[in-house]
LOZA-351296 format. One line per field, with one value per residue (C-alpha): residue number from 1; x, y, z. Coordinates in steps of 0.1 Angstrom, whole numbers, plus 5000, padded with zeros to 4 digits. Layout:
N
num	c(NUM/...)
east	c(X/...)
north	c(Y/...)
up	c(Z/...)
//
This chain:
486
num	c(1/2/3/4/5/6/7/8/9/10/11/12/13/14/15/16/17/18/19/20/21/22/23/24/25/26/27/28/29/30/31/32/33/34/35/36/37/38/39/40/41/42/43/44/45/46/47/48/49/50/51/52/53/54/55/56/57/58/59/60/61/62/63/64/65/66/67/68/69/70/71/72/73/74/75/76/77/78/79/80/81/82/83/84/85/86/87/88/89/90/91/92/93/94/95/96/97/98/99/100/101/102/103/104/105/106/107/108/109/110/111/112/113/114/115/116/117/118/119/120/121/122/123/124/125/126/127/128/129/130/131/132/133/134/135/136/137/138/139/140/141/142/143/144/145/146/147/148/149/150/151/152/153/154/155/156/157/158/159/160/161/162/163/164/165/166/167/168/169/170/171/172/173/174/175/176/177/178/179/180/181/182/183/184/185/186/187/188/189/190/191/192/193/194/195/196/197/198/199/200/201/202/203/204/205/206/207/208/209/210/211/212/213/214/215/216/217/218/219/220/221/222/223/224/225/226/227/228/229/230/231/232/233/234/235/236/237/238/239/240/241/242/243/244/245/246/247/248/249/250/251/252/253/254/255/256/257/258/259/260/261/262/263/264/265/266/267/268/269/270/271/272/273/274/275/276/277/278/279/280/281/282/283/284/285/286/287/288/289/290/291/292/293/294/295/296/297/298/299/300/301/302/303/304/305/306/307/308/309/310/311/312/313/314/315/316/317/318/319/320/321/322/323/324/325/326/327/328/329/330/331/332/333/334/335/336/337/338/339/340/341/342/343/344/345/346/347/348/349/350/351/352/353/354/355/356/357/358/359/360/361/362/363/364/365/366/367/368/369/370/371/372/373/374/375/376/377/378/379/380/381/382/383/384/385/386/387/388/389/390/391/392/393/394/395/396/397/398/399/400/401/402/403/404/405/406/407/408/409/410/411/412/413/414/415/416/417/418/419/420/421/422/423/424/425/426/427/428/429/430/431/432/433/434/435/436/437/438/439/440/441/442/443/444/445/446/447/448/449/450/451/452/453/454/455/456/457/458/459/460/461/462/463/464/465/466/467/468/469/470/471/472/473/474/475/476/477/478/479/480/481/482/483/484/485/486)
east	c(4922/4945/4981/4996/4979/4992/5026/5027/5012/5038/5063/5054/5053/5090/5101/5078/5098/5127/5122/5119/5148/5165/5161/5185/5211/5212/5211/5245/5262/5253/5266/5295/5285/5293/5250/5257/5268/5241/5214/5228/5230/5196/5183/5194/5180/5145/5147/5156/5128/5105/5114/5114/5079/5066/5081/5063/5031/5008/4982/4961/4945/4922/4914/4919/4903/4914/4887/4883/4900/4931/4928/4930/4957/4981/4977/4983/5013/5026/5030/5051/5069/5082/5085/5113/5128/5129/5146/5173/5197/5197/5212/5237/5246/5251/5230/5199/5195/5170/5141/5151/5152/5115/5104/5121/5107/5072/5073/5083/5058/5031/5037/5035/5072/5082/5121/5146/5174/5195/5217/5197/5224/5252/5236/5241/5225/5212/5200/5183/5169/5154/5140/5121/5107/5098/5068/5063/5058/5030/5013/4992/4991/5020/4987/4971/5002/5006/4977/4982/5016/5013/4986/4954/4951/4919/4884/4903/4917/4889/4895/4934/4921/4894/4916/4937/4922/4908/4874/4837/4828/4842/4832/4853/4865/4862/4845/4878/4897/4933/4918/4905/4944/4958/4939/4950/4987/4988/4974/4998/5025/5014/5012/5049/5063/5045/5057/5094/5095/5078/5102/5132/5120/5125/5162/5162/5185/5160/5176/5159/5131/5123/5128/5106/5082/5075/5075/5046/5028/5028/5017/5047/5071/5107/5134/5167/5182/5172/5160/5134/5116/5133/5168/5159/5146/5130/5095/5079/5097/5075/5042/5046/5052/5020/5003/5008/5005/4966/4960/4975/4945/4921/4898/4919/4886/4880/4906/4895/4859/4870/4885/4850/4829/4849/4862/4831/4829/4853/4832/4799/4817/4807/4841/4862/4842/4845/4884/4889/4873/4892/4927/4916/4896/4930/4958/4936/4934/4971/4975/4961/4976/5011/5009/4997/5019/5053/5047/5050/5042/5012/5029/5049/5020/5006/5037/5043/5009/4995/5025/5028/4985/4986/5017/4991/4959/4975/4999/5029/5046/5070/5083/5092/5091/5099/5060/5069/5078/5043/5020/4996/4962/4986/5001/4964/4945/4975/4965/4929/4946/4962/4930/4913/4935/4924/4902/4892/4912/4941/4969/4970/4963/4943/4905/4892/4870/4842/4838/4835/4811/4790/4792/4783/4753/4743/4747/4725/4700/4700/4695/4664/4652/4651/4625/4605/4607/4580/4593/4621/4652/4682/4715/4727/4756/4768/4732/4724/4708/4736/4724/4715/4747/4772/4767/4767/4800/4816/4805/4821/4853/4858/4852/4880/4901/4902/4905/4938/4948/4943/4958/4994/4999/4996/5022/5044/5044/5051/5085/5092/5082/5065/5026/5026/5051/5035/5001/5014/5036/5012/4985/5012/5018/4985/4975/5006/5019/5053/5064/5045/5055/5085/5115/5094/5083/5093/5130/5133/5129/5123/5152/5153/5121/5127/5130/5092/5085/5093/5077/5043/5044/5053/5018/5003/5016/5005/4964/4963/4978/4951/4927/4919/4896/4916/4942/4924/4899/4932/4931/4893/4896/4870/4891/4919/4898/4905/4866/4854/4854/4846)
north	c(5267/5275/5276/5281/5247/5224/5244/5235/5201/5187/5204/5183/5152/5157/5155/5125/5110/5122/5102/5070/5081/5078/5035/5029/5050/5028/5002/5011/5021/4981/4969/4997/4998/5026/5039/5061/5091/5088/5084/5107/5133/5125/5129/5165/5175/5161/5183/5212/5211/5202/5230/5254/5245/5250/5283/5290/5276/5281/5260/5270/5243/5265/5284/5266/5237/5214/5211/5187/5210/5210/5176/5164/5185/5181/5140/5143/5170/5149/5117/5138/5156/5126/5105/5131/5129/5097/5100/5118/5083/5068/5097/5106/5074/5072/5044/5063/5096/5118/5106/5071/5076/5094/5065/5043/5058/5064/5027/5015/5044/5034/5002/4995/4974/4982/4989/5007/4993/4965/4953/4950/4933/4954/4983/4981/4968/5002/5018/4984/4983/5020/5010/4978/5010/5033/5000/5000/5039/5039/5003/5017/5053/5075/5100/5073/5063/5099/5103/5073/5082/5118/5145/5147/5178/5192/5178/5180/5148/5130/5143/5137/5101/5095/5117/5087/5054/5030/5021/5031/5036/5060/5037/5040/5012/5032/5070/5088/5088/5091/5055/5042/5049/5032/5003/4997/5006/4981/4955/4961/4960/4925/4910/4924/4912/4875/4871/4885/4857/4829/4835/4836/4801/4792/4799/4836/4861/4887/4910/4892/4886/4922/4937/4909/4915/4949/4942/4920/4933/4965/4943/4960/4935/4951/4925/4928/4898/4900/4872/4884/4854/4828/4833/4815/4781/4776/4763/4768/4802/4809/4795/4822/4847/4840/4833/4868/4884/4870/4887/4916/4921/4915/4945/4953/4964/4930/4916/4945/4929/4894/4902/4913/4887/4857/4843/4840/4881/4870/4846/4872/4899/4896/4911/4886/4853/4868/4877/4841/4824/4846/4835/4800/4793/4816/4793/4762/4769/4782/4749/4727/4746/4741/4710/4695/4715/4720/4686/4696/4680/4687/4704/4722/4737/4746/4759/4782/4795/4801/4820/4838/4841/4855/4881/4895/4896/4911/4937/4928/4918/4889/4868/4832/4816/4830/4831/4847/4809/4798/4789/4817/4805/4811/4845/4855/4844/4863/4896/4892/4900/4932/4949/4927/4937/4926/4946/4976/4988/4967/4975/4964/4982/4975/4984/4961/4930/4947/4970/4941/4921/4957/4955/4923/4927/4956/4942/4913/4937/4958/4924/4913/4953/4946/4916/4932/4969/4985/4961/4981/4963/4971/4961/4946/4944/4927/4925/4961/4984/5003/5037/5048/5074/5051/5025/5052/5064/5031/5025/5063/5049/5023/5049/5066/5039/5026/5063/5073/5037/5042/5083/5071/5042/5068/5090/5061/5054/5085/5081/5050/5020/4999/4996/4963/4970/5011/4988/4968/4990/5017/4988/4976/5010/5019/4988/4991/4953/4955/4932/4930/4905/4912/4934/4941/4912/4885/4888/4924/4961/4994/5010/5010/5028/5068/5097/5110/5074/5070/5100/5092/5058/5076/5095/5064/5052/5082/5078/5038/5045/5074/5060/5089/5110/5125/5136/5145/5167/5187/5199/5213/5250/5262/5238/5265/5296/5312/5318/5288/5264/5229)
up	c(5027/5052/5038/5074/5091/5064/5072/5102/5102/5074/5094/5123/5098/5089/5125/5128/5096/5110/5141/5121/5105/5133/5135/5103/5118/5152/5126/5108/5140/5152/5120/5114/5077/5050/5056/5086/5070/5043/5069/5094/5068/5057/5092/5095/5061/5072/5108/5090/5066/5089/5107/5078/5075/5113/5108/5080/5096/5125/5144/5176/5188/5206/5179/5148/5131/5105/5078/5050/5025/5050/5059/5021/5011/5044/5033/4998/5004/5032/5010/4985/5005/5025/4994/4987/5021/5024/4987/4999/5012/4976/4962/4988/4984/4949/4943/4924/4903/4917/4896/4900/4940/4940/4925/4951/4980/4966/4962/4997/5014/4994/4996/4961/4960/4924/4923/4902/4920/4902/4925/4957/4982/4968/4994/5028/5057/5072/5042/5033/5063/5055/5026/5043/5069/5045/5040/5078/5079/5051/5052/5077/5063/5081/5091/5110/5132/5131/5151/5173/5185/5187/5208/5190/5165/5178/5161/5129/5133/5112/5085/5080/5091/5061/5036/5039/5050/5021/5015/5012/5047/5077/5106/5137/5160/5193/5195/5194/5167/5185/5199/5167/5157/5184/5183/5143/5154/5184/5155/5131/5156/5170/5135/5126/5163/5156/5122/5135/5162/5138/5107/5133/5145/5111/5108/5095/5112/5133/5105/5077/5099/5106/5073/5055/5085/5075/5042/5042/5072/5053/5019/5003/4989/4994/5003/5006/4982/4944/4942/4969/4993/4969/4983/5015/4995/5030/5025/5063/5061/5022/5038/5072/5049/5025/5058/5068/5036/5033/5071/5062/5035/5058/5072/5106/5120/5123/5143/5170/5163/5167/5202/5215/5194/5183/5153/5140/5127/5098/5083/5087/5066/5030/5020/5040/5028/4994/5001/5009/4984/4956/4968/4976/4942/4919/4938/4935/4895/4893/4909/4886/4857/4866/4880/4849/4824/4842/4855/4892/4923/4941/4970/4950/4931/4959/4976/4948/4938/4972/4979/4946/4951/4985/4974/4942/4959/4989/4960/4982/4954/4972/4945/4956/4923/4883/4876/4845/4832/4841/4812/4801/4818/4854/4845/4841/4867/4885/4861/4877/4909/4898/4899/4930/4958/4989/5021/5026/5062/5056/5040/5009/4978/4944/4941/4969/4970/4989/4958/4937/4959/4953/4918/4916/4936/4916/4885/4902/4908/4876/4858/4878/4873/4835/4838/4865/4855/4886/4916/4936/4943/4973/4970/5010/5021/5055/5060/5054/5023/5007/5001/4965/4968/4979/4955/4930/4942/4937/4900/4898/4915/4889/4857/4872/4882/4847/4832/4854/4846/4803/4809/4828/4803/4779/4793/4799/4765/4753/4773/4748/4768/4745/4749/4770/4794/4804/4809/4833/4847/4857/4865/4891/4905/4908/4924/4948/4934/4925/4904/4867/4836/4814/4819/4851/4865/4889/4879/4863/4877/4865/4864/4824/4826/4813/4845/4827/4832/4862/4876/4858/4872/4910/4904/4896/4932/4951/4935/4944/4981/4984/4963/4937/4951/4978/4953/4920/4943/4944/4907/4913/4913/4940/4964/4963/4969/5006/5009/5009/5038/5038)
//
């Protein structure tokens, strides 16, 4: 591997952060609040290490080329390296300890919306407005508006693409890649501007707008009241938000689709039709639970569990309603979710539907294999034959899903956390929800959770926002020896 191209090219993403860096500072001059220092402060510290690093790096376009080996390590580096930069406001501010601030901003740049923070609207606007970015920056995956916003790095830019990007295929929207990039960026920034204007039509101020905009464009969950979406008691306001949520788990590959093909691509995709059906069929149950036990009305069961559906299945992790005082058969059709998650190429986290609409079909297959053992059987999907190798890799990604998923509870613990609670913490973090049950669900945080806690549940963050692979290939030896190219 070279040591000098990821260097340079995490160098280059700190001045990118730093540039981002630069929105919450405009944002506490407009308000005159006590942030500016903190993020001003926090701005220089992320130019100078980025330029620490372009020192220590080097990159010839004409001469060099970013291989997988470099493009897997500059994504996994770059996500925790910025996760410490973008640490660096809650403890100047005085708001976090160092572990409890990782934590923090591994949470809002992968999206995952977990919180150690216990007095949310104590901070102020600017460096809540931060934290809402820090969900913008990585729903999409910082790489990937990376390379949309800034001169493509040689051929090389594949593979710092795929090394982050979700899902089982590497299909690309248009034939470059900077394009490909653009054309998910200009998506994502359409869907943030729409939902901005529509939730400012509702009565919010285009502060709250914004910063609940990103947060559930980016499937993250941050808000900046405790109480998260339920603050506003503003029904038209919930249902834009779940609205949003749900489109934000769809496949963006096929709102580029639906431009050049119609409306109709959705309902073609196998993952989408299954996508729908899940968070239909969960709320509809959810529904009819609570409505008959709590007595509610039917709009209100609705209201609430299509919300709180779409916020799970999605792994925002927006809370518009104490779900934790929902009778059992709720809480776990909600648990289902956890491991669901929504499309792959969107930004939400979780294992994906389009994974379990493969399993399924396998297991379909395997079951008709045992009755007719000499007839040869395919698993389709989206109207093709899934090679033997893919479908092979996905039953591997599941083994190791569940494997990190038993090892971190484990280690959690081992801090002292009782058993339940490190279950569903880590399966929160790794699924990039948020919010669990208990002292960490709808109304808790996890700011009681030990720094070795905390920092085995940040790991669990970085593997669901990378999904696995491109991280544990990291602890393979051969990938570290300088002779080897990839």
């Amino acid at each position: 591997m070279n040591v000098k191209i990821v260097n340079f090219l995490l160098g280059k993403m700190c001045y990118f952060l730093a540039g981002f860096m630069a929105l919450p500072v405009m944002v506490a001059v407009f308000y005159n609040d006590q942030g500016l220092r903190t993020l001003f402060a926090s701005l220089c510290l992320t130019i100078v290490v980025g330029f620490l690093f372009c020192r220590a790096g080097k990159f010839d376009p004409y001469h060099d080329f970013i291989t997988n080996r470099e493009g897997m390590a500059t994504v996994t580096f770059t996500w925790i390296l910025l996760a410490g930069l973008a640490a660096v406001p809650y403890v100047l501010y005085g708001v976090l300890d160092p572990f409890g601030a990782y934590f923090e901003s591994m949470s809002g740049l992968t999206t995952t919306g977990a919180t150690a923070l216990t007095d949310i609207e104590a901070l102020p606007k600017s460096i809540l407005f931060w934290r809402s970015l820090t969900h913008w920056i990585g729903g999409l995956g910082i790489i990937v508006i990376f390379i949309a916003l800034l001169p493509q790095i040689s051929g090389g830019a594949q593979h710092l693409f795929y090394a982050e990007t979700t899902g089982f295929t590497n299909d690309k929207l248009v034939p470059k890649m900077k394009n490909t990039a653009l054309v998910l960026f200009y998506i994502y920034v359409i869907l943030t501007l729409t939902e901005t204007v529509l939730l400012v039509f509702c009565g919010l101020s285009p502060y709250d707008a914004l910063t609940h905009s990103f947060s559930s464009i980016a499937t993250g969950g941050f808000s900046c009241y405790n109480d998260s979406v339920a603050h506003f008691k503003n029904a038209p306001v919930e249902m834009i938000i779940a609205v949003f949520m749900v489109l934000s788990g769809a496949n963006f590959s096929l709102y580029y689709a639906m431009m050049r093909t119609g409306i109709k691509t959705f309902w073609k995709d196998d993952e989408f039709r299954g996508y729908l059906l899940l968070t239909f069929g969960i709320t509809f149950l959810i529904m009819a639970d609570i409505c008959l036990v709590q007595g509610m009305s039917p709009w209100e069961g609705f209201r609430y569990s299509f919300f709180q559906v779409a916020s799970f299945i999605s792994t925002t992790g927006f809370v518009s309603y104490n779900y934790d005082l929902w009778p059992s058969f709720a809480k776990l059709c909600l648990c289902i979710l956890y491991f669901t998650g929504a499309c792959v190429g969107s930004t939400a986290g979780g294992i994906k539907v389009s994974r379990f609409v493969v399993l399924f079909k396998t297991i379909r297959v395997e079951m008709k294999r045992v009755l007719h053992h000499n007839m040869l059987y395919k698993v389709e999907y989206n109207n093709g034959i899934l090679p033997v190798f893919l479908v092979a890799s996905i039953s591997r990604f599941f083994v190791i899903y569940i494997a990190c998923l038993i090892i971190l509870s484990l280690a959690v613990a081992a801090t002292g956390v009782s058993p339940l609670e490190a279950i569903f913490g880590v399966a929160t973090c790794i699924s990039s929800i948020g919010p669990g049950f208990g002292p960490v669900g709808a109304v808790g945080n996890f700011n009681h959770i030990p720094a070795a806690g905390k920092a085995a549940l940040s790991v669990a963050m970085l593997l669901g926002r990378l999904e696995l692979f491109t991280v544990l290939v990291l602890l393979r030896k051969e990938f570290w020896h300088k002779t080897r190219t990839w």
